[in-house]
C-alpha positions as CSV (number, residue, x, y, z in Angstrom):
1,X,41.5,-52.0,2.1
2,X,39.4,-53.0,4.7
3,X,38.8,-56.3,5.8
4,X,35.2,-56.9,4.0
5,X,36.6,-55.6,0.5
6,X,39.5,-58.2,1.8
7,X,37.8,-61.2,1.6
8,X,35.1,-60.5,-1.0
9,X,38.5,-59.8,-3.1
10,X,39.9,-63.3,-2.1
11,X,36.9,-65.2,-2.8
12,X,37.4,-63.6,-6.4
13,X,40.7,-63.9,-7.1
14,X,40.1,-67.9,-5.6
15,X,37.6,-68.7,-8.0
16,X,39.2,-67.3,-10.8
17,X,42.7,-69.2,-10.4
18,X,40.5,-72.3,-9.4
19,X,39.6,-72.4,-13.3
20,X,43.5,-71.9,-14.0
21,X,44.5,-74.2,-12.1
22,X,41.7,-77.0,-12.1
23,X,43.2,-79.2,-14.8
24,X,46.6,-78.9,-13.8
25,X,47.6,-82.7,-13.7
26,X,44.4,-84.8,-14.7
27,X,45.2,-87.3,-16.7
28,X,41.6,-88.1,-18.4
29,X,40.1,-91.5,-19.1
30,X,40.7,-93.5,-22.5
31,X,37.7,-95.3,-22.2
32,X,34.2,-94.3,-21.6
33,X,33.4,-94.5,-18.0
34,X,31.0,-97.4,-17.4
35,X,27.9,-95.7,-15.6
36,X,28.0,-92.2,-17.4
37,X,29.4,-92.9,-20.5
38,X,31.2,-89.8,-20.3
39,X,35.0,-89.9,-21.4
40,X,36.2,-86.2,-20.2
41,X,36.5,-87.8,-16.8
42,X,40.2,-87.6,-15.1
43,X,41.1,-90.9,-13.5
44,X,42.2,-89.4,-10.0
45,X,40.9,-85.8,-9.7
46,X,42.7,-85.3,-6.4
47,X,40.4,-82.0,-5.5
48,X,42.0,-81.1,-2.3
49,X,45.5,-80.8,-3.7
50,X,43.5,-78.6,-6.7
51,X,42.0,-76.5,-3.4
52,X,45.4,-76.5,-1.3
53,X,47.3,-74.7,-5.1
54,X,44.5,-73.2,-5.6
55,X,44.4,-71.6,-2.3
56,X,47.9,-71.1,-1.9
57,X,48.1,-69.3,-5.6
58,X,45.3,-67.1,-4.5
59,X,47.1,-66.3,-1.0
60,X,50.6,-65.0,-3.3
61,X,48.0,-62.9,-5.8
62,X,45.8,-61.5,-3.2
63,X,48.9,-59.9,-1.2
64,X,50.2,-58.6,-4.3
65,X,46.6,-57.1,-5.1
66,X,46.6,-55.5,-1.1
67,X,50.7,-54.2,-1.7
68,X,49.4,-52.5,-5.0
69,X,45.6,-51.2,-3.8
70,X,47.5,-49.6,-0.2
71,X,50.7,-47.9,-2.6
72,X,50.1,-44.9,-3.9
73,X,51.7,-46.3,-7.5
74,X,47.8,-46.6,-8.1
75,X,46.5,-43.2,-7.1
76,X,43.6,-41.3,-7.9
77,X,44.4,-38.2,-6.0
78,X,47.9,-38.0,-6.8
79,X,50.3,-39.0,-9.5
80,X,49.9,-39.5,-13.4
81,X,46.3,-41.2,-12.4
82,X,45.1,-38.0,-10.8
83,X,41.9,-35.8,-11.8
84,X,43.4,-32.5,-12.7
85,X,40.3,-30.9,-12.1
């Protein structure tokens, strides 16, 4: 995999477990917050310990996505995936 497909693969896999992981801990409001009025709100959203798992999460999947992509368990020229043409 070269390094563009790299990254673009990250910034995938990243925003995808940000959703997984995003209300890991949030406690939300009882009452209705005074200014909004909106009650879905978490009391202490703590985004950049949300960023550092999220980051961190992606990191673990995105090696395992590299170890897989570079094997050749996942072949197309070889193997049960291969073209018999």
């Amino acid at each position: 995999m070269g390094w563009f497909t790299g990254i673009i693969l990250f910034v995938l896999i990243w925003w995808t477990a940000l959703f997984a992981v995003l209300p890991l801990g949030q406690q939300v409001r009882p009452e209705a917050d005074e200014v909004s009025g909106v009650r879905g709100l978490p009391s202490r959203p703590r985004i950049g310990r949300i960023v550092l798992i999220t980051t961190l999460v992606s990191a673990l999947l995105w090696i395992g996505c590299d170890l897989l992509i570079s094997s050749s368990y996942l072949s197309f020229r070889h193997g049960i995936l291969a073209f018999g043409g």
